[in-house]
Structures are given as structure tokens and as C-alpha cells.
KEKE-3310 file (N, C-alpha, C; in steps of 0.2 Angstrom, whole numbers, plus 5000, padded with zeros to 4 digits):
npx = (5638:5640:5634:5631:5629:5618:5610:5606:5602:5590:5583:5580:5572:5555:5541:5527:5510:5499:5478:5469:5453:5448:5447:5446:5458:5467:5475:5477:5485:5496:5516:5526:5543:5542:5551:5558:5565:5561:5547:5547:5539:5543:5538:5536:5530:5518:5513:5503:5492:5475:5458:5449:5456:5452:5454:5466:5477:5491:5501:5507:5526:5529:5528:5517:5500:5486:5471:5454:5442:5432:5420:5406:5402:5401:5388:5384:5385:5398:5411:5429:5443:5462:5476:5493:5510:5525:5536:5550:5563:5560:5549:5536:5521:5518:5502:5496:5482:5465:5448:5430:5422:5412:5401:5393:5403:5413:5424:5434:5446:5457:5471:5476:5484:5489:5494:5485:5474:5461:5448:5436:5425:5408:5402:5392:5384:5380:5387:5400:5415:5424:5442:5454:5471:5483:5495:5508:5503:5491:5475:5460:5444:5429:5429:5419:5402:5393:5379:5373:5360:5345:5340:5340:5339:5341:5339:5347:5350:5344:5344:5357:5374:5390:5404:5416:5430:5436:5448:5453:5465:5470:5465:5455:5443:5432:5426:5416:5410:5393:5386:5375:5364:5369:5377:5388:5396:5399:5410:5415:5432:5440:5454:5463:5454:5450:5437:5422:5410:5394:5395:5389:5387:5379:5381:5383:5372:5374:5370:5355:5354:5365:5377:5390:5407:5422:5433:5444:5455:5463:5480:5482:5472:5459:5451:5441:5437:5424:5421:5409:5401:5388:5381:5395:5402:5412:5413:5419:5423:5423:5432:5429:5438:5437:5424:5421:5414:5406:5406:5398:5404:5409:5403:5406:5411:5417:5418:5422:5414:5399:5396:5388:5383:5378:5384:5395:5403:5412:5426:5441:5449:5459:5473:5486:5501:5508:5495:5492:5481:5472:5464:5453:5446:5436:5424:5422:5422:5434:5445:5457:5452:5459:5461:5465:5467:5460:5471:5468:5451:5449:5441:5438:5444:5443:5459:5461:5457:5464:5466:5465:5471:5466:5451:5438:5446:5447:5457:5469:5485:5496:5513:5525:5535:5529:5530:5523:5510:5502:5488:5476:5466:5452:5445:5450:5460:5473:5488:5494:5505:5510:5516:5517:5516:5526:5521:5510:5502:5494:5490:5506:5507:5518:5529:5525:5511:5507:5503:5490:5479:5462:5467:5464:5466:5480:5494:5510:5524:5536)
npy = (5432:5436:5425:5435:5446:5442:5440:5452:5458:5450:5453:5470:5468:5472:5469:5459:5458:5447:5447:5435:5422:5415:5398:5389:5382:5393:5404:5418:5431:5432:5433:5434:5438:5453:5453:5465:5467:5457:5451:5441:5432:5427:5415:5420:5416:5410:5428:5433:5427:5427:5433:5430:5440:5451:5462:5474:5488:5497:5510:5526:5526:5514:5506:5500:5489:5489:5479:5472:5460:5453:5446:5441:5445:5442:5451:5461:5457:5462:5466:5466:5478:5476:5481:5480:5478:5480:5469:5474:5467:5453:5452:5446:5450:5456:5458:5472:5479:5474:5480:5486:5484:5489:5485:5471:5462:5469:5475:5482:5494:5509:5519:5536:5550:5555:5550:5549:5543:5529:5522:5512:5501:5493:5481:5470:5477:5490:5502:5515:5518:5527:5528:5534:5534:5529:5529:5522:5517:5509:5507:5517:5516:5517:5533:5540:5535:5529:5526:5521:5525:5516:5511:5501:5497:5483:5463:5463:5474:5480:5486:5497:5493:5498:5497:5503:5513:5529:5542:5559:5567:5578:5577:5581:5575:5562:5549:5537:5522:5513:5499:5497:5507:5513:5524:5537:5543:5558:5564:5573:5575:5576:5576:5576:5574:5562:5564:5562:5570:5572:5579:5595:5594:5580:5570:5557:5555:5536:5525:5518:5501:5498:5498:5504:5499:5499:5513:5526:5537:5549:5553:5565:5573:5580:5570:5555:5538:5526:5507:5498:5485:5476:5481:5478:5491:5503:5521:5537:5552:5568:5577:5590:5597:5609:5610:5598:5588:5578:5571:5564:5558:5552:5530:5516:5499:5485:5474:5463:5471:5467:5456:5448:5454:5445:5433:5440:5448:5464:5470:5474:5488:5500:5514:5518:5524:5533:5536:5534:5524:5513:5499:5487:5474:5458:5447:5432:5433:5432:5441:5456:5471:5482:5497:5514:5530:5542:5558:5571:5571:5561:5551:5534:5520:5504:5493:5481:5463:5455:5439:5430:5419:5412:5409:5421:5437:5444:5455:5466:5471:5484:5484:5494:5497:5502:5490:5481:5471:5462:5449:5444:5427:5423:5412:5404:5401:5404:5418:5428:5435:5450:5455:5474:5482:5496:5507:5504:5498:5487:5470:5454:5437:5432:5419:5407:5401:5406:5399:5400:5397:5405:5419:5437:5449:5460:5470:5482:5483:5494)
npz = (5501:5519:5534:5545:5538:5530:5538:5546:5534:5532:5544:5542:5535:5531:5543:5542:5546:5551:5552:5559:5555:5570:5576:5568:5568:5566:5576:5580:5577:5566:5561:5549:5537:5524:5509:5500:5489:5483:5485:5490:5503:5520:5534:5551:5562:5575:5582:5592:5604:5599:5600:5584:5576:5568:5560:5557:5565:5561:5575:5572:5572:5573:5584:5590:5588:5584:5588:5582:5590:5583:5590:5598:5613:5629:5644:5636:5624:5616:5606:5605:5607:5606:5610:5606:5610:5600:5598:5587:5581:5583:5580:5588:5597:5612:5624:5630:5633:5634:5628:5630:5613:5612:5605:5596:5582:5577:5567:5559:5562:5566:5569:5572:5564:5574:5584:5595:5595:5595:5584:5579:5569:5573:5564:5568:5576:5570:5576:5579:5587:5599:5605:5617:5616:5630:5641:5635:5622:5628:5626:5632:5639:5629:5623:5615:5609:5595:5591:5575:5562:5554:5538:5519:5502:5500:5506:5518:5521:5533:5543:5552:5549:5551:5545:5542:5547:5543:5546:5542:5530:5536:5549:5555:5554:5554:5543:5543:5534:5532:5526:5529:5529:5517:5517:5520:5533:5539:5553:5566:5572:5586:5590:5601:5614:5608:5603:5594:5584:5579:5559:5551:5534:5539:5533:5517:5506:5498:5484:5483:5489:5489:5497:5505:5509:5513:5513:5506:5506:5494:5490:5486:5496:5491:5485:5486:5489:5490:5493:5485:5494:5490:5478:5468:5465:5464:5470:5466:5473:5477:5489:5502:5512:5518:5524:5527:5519:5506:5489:5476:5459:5451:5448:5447:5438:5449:5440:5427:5409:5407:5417:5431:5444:5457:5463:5471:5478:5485:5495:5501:5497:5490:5488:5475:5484:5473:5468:5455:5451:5457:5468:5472:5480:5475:5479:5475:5461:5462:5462:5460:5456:5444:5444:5432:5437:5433:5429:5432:5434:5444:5442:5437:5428:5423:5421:5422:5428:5442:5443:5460:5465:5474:5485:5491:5492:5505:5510:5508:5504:5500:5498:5507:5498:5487:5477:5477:5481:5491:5493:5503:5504:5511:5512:5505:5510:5510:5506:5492:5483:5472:5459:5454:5441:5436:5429:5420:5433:5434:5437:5440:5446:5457:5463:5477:5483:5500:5513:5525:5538:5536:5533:5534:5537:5534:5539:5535:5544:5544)
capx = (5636:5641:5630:5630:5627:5610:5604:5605:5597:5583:5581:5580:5564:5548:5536:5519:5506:5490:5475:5464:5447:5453:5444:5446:5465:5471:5476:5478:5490:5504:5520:5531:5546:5543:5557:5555:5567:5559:5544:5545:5537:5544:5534:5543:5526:5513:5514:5501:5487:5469:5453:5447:5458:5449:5455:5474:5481:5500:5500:5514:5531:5527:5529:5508:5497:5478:5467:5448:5442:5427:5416:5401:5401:5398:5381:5380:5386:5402:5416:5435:5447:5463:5483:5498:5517:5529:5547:5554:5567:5558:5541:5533:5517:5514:5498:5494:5475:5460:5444:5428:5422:5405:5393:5394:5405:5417:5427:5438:5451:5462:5474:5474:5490:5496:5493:5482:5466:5460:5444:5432:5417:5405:5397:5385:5381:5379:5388:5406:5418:5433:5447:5461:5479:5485:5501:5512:5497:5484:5468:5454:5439:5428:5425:5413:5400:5388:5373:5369:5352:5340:5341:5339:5334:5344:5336:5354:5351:5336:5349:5363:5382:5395:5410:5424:5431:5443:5451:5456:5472:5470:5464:5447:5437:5433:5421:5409:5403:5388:5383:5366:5360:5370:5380:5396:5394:5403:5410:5421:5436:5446:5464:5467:5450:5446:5429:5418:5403:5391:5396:5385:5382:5380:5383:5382:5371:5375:5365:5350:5356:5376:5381:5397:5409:5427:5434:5450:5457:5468:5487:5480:5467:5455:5447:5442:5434:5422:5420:5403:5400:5383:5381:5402:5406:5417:5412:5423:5420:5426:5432:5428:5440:5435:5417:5420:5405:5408:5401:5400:5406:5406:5403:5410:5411:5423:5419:5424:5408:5392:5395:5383:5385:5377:5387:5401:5404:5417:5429:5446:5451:5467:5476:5492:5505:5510:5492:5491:5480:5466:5464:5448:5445:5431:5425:5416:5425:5440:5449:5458:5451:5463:5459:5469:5465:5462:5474:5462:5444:5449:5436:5442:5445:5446:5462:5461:5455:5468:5465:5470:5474:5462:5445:5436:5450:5445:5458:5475:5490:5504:5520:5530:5539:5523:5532:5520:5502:5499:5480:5473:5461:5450:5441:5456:5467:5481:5491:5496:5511:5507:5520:5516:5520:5525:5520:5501:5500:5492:5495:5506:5505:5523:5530:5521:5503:5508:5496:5487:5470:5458:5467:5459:5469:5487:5497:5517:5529:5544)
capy = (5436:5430:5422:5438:5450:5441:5440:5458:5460:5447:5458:5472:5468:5474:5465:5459:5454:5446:5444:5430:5422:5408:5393:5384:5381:5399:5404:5423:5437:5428:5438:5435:5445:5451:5455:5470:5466:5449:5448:5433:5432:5421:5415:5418:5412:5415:5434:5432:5423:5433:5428:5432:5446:5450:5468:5478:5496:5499:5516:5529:5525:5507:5501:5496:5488:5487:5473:5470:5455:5451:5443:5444:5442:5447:5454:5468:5454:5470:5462:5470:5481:5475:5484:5476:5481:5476:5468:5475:5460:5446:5451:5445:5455:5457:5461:5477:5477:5473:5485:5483:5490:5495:5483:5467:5461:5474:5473:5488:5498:5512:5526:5542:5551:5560:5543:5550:5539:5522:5521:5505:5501:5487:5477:5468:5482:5496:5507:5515:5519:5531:5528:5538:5533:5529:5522:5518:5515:5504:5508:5519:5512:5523:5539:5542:5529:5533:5520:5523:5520:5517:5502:5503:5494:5475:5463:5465:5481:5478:5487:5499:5487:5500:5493:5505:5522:5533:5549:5562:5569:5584:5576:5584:5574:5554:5545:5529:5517:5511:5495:5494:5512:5516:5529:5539:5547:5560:5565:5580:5572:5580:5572:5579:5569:5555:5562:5560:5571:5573:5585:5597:5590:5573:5561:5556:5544:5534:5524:5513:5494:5499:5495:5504:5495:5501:5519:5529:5544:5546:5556:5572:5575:5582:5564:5548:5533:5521:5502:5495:5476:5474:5480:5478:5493:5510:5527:5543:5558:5575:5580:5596:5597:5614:5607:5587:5587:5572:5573:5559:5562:5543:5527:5512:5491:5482:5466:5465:5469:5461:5450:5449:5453:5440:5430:5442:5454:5468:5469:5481:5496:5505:5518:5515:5528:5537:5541:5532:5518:5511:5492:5483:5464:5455:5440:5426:5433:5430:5445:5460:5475:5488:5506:5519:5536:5553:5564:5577:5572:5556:5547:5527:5516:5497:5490:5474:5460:5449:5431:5431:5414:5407:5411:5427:5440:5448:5460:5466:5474:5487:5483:5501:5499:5502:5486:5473:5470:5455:5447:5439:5424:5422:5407:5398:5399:5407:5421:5426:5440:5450:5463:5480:5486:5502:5509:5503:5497:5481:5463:5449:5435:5429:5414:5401:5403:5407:5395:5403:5396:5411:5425:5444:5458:5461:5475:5481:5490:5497)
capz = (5507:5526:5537:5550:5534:5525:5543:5545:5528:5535:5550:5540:5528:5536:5545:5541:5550:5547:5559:5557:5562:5574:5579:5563:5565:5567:5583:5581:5574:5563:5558:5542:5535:5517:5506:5494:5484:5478:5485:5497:5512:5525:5541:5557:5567:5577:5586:5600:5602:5601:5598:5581:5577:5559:5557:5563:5562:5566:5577:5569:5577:5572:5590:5593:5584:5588:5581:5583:5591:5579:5592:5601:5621:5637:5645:5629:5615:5614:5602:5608:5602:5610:5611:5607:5608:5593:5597:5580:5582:5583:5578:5593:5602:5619:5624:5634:5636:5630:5630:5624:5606:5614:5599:5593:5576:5576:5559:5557:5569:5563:5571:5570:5561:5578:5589:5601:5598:5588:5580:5578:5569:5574:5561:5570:5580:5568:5576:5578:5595:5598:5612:5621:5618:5634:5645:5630:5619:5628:5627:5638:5639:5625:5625:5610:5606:5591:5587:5567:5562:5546:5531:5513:5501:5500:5512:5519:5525:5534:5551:5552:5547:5552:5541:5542:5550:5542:5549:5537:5531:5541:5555:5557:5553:5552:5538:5543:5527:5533:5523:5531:5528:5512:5520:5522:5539:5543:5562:5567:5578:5591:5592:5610:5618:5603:5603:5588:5585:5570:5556:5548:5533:5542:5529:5509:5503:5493:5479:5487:5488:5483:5502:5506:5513:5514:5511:5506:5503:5490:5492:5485:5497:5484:5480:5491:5487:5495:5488:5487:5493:5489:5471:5465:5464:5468:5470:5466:5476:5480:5498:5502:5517:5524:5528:5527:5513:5501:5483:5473:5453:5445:5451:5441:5441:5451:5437:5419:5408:5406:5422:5434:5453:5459:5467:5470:5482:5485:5501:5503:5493:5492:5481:5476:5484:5467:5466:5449:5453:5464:5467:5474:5480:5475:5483:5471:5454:5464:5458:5464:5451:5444:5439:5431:5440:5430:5435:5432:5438:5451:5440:5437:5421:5424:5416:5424:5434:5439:5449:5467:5465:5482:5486:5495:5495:5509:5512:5503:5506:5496:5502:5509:5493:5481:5472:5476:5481:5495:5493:5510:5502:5516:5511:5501:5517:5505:5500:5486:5482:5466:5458:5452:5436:5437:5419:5421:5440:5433:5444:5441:5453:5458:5468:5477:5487:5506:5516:5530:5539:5534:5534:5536:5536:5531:5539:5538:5548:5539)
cpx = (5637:5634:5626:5628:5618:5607:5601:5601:5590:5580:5577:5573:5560:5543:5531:5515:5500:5485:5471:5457:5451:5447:5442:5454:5470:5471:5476:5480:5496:5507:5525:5539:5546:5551:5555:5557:5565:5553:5541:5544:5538:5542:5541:5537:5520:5513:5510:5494:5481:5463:5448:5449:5457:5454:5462:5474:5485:5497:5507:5519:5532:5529:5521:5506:5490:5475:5459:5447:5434:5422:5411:5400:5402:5389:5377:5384:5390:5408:5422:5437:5455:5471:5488:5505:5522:5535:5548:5559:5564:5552:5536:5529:5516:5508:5498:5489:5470:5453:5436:5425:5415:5399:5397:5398:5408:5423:5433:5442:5455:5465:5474:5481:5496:5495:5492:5475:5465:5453:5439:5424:5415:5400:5393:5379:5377:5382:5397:5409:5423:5435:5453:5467:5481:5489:5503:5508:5492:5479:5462:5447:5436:5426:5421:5407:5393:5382:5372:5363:5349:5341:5341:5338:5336:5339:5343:5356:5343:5337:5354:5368:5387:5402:5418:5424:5438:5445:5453:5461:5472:5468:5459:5443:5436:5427:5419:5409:5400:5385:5375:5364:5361:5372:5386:5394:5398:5403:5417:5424:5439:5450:5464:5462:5446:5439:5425:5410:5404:5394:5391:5386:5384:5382:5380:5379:5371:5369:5361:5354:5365:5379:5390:5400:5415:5427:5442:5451:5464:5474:5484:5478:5462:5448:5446:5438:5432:5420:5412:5400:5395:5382:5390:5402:5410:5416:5416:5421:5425:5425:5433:5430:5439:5429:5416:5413:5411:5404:5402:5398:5406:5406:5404:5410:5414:5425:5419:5416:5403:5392:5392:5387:5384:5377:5396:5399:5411:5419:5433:5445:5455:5470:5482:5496:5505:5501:5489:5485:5477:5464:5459:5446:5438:5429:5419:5420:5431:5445:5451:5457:5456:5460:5465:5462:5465:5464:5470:5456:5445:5444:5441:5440:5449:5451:5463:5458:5458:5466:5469:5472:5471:5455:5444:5443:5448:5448:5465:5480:5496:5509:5523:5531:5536:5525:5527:5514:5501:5490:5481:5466:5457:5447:5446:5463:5474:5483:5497:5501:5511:5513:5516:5519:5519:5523:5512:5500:5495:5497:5498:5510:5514:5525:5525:5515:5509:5503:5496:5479:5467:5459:5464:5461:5476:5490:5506:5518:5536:5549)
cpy = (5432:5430:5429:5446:5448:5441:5446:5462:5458:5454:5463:5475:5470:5468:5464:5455:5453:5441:5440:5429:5417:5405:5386:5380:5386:5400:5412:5429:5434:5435:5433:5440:5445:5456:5460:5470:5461:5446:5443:5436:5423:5422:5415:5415:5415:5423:5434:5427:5428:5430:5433:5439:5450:5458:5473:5483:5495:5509:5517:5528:5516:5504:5497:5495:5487:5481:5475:5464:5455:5443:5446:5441:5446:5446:5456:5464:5460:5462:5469:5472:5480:5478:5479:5480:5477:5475:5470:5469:5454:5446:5452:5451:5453:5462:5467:5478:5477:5477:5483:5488:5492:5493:5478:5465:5466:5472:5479:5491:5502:5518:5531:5544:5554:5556:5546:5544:5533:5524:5514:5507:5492:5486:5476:5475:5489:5503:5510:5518:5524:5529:5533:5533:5534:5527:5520:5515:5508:5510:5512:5514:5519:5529:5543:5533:5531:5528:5525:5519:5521:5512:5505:5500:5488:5472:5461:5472:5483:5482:5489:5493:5492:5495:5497:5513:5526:5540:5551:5563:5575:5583:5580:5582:5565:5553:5538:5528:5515:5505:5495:5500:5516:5522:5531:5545:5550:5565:5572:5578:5576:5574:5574:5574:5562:5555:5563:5565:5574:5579:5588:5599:5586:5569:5563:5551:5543:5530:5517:5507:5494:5496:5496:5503:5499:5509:5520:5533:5544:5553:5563:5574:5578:5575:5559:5542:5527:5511:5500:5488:5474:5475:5480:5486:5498:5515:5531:5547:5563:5577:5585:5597:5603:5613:5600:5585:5583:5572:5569:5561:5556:5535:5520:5503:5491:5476:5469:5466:5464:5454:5452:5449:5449:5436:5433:5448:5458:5468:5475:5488:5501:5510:5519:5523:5535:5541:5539:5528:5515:5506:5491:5479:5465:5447:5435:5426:5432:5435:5451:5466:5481:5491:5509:5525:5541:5556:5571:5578:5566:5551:5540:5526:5509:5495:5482:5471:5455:5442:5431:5425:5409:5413:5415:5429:5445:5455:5459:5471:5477:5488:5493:5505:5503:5498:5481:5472:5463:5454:5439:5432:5421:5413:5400:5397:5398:5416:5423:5435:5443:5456:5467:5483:5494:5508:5508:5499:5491:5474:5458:5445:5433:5424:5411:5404:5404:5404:5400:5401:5404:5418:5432:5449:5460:5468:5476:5484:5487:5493)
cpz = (5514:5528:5540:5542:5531:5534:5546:5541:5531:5538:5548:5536:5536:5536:5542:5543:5547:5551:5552:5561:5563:5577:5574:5560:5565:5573:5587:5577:5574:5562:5551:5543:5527:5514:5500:5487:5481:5478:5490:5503:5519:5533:5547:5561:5570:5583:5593:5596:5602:5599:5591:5578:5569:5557:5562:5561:5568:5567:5573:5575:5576:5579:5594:5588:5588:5583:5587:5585:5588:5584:5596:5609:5626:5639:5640:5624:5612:5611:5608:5604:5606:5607:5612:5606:5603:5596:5590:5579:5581:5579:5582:5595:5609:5620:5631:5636:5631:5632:5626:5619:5608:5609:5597:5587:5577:5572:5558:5563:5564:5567:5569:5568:5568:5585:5595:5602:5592:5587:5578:5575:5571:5569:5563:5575:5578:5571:5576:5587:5593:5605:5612:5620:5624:5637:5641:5624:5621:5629:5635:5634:5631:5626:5622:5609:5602:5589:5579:5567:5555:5545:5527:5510:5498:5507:5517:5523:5527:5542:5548:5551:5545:5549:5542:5545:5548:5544:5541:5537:5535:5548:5560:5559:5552:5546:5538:5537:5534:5528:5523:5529:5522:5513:5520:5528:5540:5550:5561:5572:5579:5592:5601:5614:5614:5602:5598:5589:5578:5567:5552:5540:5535:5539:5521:5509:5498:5489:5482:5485:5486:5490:5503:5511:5517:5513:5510:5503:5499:5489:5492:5490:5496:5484:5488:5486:5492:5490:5491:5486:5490:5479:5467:5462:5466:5464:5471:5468:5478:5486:5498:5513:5522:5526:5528:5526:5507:5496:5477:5465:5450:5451:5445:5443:5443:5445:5431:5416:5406:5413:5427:5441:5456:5467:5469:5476:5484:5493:5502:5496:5495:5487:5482:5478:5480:5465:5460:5450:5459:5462:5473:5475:5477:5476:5476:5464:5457:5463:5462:5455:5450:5439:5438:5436:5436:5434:5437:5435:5442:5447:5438:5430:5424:5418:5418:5429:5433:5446:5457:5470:5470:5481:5492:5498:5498:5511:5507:5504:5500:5499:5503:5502:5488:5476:5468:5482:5484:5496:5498:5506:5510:5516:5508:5504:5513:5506:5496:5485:5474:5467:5454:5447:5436:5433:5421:5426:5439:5437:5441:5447:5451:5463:5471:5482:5494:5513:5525:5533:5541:5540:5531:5533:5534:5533:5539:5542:5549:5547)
residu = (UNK:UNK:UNK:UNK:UNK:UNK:UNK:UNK:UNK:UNK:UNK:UNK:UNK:UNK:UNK:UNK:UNK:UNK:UNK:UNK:UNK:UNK:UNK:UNK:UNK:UNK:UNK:UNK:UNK:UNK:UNK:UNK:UNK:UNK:UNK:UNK:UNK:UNK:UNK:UNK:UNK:UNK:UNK:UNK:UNK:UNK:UNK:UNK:UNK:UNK:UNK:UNK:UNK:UNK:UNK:UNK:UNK:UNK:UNK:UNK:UNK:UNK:UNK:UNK:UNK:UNK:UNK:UNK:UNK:UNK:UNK:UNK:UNK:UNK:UNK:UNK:UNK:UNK:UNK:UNK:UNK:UNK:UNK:UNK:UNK:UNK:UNK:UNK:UNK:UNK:UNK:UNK:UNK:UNK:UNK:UNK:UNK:UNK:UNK:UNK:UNK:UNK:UNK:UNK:UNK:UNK:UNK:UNK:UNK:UNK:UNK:UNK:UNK:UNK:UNK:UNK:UNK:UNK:UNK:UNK:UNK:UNK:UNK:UNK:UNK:UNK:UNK:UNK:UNK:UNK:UNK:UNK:UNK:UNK:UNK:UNK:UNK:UNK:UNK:UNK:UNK:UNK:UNK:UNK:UNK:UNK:UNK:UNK:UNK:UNK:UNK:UNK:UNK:UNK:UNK:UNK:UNK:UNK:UNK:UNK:UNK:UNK:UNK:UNK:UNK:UNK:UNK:UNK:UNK:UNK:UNK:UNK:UNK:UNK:UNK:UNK:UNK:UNK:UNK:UNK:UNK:UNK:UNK:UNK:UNK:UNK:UNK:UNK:UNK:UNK:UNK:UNK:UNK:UNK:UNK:UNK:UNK:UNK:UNK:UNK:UNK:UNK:UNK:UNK:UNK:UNK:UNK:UNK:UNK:UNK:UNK:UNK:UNK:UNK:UNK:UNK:UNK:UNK:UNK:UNK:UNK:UNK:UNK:UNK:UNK:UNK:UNK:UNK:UNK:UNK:UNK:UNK:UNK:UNK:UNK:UNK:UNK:UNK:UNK:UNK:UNK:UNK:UNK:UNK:UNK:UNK:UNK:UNK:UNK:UNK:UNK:UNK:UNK:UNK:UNK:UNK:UNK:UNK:UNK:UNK:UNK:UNK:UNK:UNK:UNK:UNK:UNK:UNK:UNK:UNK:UNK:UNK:UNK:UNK:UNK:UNK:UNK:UNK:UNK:UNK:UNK:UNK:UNK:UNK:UNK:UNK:UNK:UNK:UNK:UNK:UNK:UNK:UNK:UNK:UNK:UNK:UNK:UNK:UNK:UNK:UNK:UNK:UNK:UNK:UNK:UNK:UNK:UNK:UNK:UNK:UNK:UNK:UNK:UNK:UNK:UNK:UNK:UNK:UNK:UNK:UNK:UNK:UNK:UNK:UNK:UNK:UNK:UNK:UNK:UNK:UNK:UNK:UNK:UNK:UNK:UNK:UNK:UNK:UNK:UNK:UNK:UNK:UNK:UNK:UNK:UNK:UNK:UNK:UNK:UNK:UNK:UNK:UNK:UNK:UNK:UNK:UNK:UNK:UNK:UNK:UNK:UNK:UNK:UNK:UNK:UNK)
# end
């Protein structure tokens, strides 16, 4: 292969990013380029600088990415939500603005499918934000801001802890976890003004002390699923997309049996593509858990828990290709590159750890 052909190739592989906390050695938002065919991820460097940028989403078009800035400051102790533009060449961001998230610890950011508005929840804060797409996608200031309230009954949820905000596939409607209140809130979005208001029913509770964290919806539409930090585990429910009513049908370990939660806590959750397969970090067991999916009732069956090779994988990513499965070890300043069997979506781990001081989140763009 000539020189001016594998660089073409390089070029070619998709990007991936991954925000970090910074202040212990990280400096921002790295870039990479992973290879699909093999797996390898090679650093091209750092993308920009940001402070604490724990959590990203690539808008459609892959030319923006948003991150959170997972701090507390100002007057109103607001973390940011801040707009970058992608060189697709180099990798490189430039930033475009910065905004604030409207509540303290802000952990989550995500686009909406028809790149009109972002989305943020704030941990510390309890609560969630929406913004306008605007000027090539930076940011308006918000134009939803919702306080959540209650607790429940960890001494953990003692205060609302907005953890994540997903939009639906139809684009109706969004769904909050709430850790602190045991909650799946949901909002009725407008795409045209970003605006966020209650739905009736408002929200599903979940099981006292379970603490959900993350959420996803799975290709079907039919089914989602929320992961639960607090007690380890994941709940399967039925969406009921003409009234965005959520109906929880099983709820299952993340840890092999007989092992205690403990010291273990749950983090991402994703479902692979195909549909087949839903995978769940756990931070203490070190594991990233795999389910098979009934085709029929969405309900899970753990067929593995495999080693993520470094400590608290905080976040994880499936490559475009659905070949291969990147695990962020937040705590073990790695990661780690795991292929996908195609046949039973079980992990093994390939090639050498990927050093990173404590990375976050892991996004591509094809």
C-alpha cells in the first residue's frame, strides 16, 4: 500500500472523542482515529481545551459536538454546556460558545435527531435544561429549565440527581432518570422551540433505592431501558409512544449471581444496533455486563461479565460498525477495545490498554 493510499485509509476511519475530568493531567477533549477493521485506536491529540468536559453528543451532520462542563461556578454554582465545531481532517475543535447549564454538576448532553436543540441534565442541581440551535450550532442561552424534586430511600437520594436526558425516536417527547427521586420523568418536547414541558402521565417510578441512572431506547421503538447505579441493576419497559407512558415488565442484575452490590455501582448502557444485545458498565466489579434481548418480550438474560481491564468504567462506546465495544475506565486512566462477537454479542478484550488521565465519555463521528 503507498504512503499517499494508507493515509487516505487513515483519514478515512472515524473519529473518536473523549471528554475527560481535567485538573489531574487531562486538559480537555482528546481525539483519536479508530480503525474498524482491527480495532486500533491511534491518538492524534488533544482537540480543545475545556474544563471538565465529562459528557459529549455529536449533532447529526457530525460537524458539532456539545460537551458539559461538569463544574460548579459563578453566583448560581451553574456548570456549562459548551459548542464546538469538528474539522473532520484533522480532528481539531474550535470552540463556538459557551452557555450556562442553568444548576450545578451537569453530567449529560444530548441532540435532538433533527439538530434543532441540545438537552442537559444537572447532577448536582437536580434538574434538566433545554437550548435552541443556533448560528451554525452554538448555543442560546436556555429556553426550558425544570427543577426536579423529592428523594427516596438511599441516604444518596436524600435531593433530586438529574443524571440523563433522552429524546425519543419520534421526537416527541424526552425521558429524565432521576437518581435522587427514583424516577423516569417524562417531558413533551417541541423540536421547533427546544421547549420541555410536563407530560401527562408525568413519570414512572421506579423501585425505591434502585437509583436510575442512564436510559435507552432500543431500535424497535417498542422497548427502552434504564440502568440502575444504586442497586446494580436494569430495567426493561414498554414505551407506549402515543402517550410517552413507560411500563416496567423485568428488572435484572448487572453482577453474576450471589454477589453483593456493595461496593459496585452501575454507569452507561447501550443496545447494540442489531437489537440483539444490551451492555451495562459496572464500576467496583469492573465489568461491562452482557445481555441477550428477547425478541419477543425485550426482557434480558445475562450471558456475561467481562473485565474492562482498568478501574470504574464510567462510560463505553460501539463503534459505527457494531464490531467493537470501547470501555472508558475512569479511575484506571485506560481504555480498553473489546470485539463483538457476532453470534452471541459477548466481549473480548483486544490489543494493548489505551492510556488516558480519567477518561469520561467516548463519542464517534463516521
Amino acid at each position: 500500500m503507498s504512503l499517499f493510499v494508507a493515509a487516505a485509509a487513515f483519514a478515512a476511519d472515524p473519529l473518536m472523542y473523549v471528554g475527560t475530568y481535567t485538573g489531574q493531567g487531562s486538559e480537555g477533549i482528546y481525539v483519536y482515529r479508530f480503525n474498524p477493521k482491527t480495532g486500533a485506536v491511534t491518538p492524534i491529540g488533544l482537540a480543545a481545551k475545556s474544563n471538565s468536559p465529562s459528557f459529549l453528543a455529536v449533532a447529526p451532520g457530525n460537524r458539532v459536538l456539545y460537551a458539559v462542563n461538569e463544574v460548579n461556578t459563578g453566583q448560581n454554582r451553574s456548570g456549562g454546556v459548551s459548542a464546538f465545531s469538528i474539522n473532520r481532517s484533522t480532528g481539531m475543535l474550535t470552540a463556538l460558545n459557551q452557555v450556562s447549564s442553568g444548576g450545578p454538576g451537569p453530567c449529560f448532553v444530548t441532540v435532538d435527531a433533527k439538530n434543532r436543540a441540545v438537552l442537559a441534565a444537572n447532577y448536582g442541581g437536580g434538574s434538566i435544561a433545554s437550548f435552541r440551535i443556533v448560528n451554525g450550532g452554538r448555543l442560546s442561552e436556555a429556553v426550558s429549565f425544570i427543577q426536579h424534586k423529592g428523594s427516596s430511600a438511599s441516604p444518596r437520594q436524600r435531593e433530586p440527581h438529574a443524571h440523563s436526558i433522552n429524546v425519543s425516536p419520534d421526537q416527541r417527547y424526552a425521558v429524565a432518570a432521576d437518581l435522587g427521586t427514583d424516577e423516569l420523568l417524562v417531558y413533551r418536547f417541541d423540536s421547533q422551540t427546544a421547549k420541555l414541558t410536563a407530560n401527562s402521565p408525568p413519570s414512572t417510578k421506579m423501585a425505591p433505592g434502585s437509583g436510575p441512572r442512564h436510559f435507552t431506547f432500543h431500535p424497535n421503538k417498542r422497548w427502552a431501558y434504564a440502568i440502575n447505579e444504586i442497586l446494580s441493576t436494569v430495567t426493561a419497559l414498554q414505551w407506549d409512544a402515543a402517550n410517552g407512558a413507560l411500563a416496567a415488565v423485568d428488572t435484572v442484575s448487572t453482577l453474576p449471581e450471589a454477589l453483593k452490590v456493595d461496593n459496585n455501582s452501575t454507569a452507561e448502557v447501550q443496545v447494540h444496533k442489531s437489537g440483539k444485545w444490551l451492555y451495562g458498565s459496572n464500576r467496583g466489579h469492573d465489568s461491562i455486563a452482557v445481555f441477550e434481548i428477547d425478541r419477543i418480550s425485550g426482557k434480558l438474560k445475562l450471558v456475561q461479565n467481562a473485565p474492562t481491564g482498568g478501574s470504574a468504567p464510567r462510560n463505553f462506546r460501539i463503534d459505527p460498525s457494531g464490531k467493537w465495544l470501547i470501555a472508558a475506565n475512569h479511575r484506571g486512566n485506560n481504555m480498553n477495545v473489546f470485539r463483538i462477537d457476532p453470534k452471541s454479542g459477548k466481549l473480548t478484550q483486544t490489543g494493548d490498554p489505551v492510556k488516558l488521565v480519567s477518561p469520561v465519555c467516548i463519542k464517534f463521528v463516521p
